[in-house]
C-alpha positions as CSV (number, residue, x, y, z in Angstrom):
1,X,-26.7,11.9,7.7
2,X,-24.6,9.3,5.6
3,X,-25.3,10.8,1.9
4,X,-24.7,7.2,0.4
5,X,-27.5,5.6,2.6
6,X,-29.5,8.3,2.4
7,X,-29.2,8.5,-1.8
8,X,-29.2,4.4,-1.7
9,X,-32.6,4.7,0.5
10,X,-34.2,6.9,-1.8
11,X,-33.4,5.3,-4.8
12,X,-35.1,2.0,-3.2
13,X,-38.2,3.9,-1.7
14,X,-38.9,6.8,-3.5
15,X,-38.3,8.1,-6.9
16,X,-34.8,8.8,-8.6
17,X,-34.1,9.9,-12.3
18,X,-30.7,9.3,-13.9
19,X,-28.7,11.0,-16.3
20,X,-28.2,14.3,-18.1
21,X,-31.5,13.8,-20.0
22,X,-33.6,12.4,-17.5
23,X,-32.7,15.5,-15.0
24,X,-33.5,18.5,-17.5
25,X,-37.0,16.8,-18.3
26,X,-37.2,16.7,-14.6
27,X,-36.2,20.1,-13.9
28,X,-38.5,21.3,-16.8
29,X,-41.7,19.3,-15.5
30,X,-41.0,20.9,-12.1
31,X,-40.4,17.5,-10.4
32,X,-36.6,17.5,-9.1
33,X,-37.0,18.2,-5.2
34,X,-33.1,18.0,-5.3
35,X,-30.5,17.5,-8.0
36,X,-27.2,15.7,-6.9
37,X,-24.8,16.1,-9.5
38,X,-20.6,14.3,-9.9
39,X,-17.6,16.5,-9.7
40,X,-16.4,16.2,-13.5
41,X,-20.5,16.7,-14.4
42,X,-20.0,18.6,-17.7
43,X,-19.7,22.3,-17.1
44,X,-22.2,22.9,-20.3
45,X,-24.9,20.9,-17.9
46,X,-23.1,22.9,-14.8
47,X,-24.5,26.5,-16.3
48,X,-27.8,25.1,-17.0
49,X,-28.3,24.1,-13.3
50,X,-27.7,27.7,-12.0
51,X,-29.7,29.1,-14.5
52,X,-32.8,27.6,-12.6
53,X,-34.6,27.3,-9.3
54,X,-33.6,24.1,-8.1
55,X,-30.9,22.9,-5.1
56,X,-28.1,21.3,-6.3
57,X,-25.5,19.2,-4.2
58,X,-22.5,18.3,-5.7
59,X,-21.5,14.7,-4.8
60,X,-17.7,14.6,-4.1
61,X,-16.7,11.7,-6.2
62,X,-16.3,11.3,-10.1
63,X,-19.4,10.3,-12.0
64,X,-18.1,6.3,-12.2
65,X,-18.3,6.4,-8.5
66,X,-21.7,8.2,-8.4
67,X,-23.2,5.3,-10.3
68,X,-21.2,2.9,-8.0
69,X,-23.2,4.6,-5.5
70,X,-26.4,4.1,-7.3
71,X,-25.7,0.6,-7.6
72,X,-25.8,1.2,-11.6
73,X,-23.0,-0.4,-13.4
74,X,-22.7,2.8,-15.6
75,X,-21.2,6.4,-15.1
76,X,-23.6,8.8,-14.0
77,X,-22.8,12.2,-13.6
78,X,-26.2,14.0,-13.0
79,X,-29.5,12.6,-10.8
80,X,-32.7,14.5,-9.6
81,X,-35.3,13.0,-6.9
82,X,-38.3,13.3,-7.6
83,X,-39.5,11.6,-4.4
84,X,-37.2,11.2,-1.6
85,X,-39.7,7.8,-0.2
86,X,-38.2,7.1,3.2
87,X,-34.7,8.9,3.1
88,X,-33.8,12.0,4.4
89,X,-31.8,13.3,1.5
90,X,-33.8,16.6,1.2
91,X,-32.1,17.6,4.6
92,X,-28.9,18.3,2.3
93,X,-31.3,21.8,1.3
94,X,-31.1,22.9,4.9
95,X,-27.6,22.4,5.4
């Protein structure tokens, strides 16, 4: 599995939400499936995440490239799917 495809095909077929914000609401809701987050996430956000019951993959890259990635012209240092659509990015949770 490519993880850039994968992320790019479920950003185009499913549902992804970006950002800090957008992931806690998320995570609170019960949506995020997965949560992918960029190496220099910020470690506050960092504890949160392993406070609750949700797989997290850290994306080895800095958050500029994660958005790169996203095809966002922003920085984005945390992302949740909600619905992977066609991808198989929720294989990352049996690796």
């Amino acid at each position: 599995m490519d993880f850039e495809t994968s992320l790019r095909r479920a950003i185009k077929s499913g549902a992804v939400v970006n950002g800090q914000k957008e992931t806690r609401n998320c995570i609170e809701e019960g949506k995020a499936q997965i949560v992918i987050v960029a190496k220099n996430c910020p470690g506050e956000f960092i504890t949160y995440l392993n406070e609750k019951d949700v797989f997290v993959h850290t994306y080895d890259g800095s958050s500029m490239q994660l958005g790169k990635t996203c095809g966002k012209p922003f920085m984005v240092s945390a992302l949740a799917v909600v619905d992977a659509g066609e991808s198989d990015i929720l294989t990352l949770k049996r690796v």
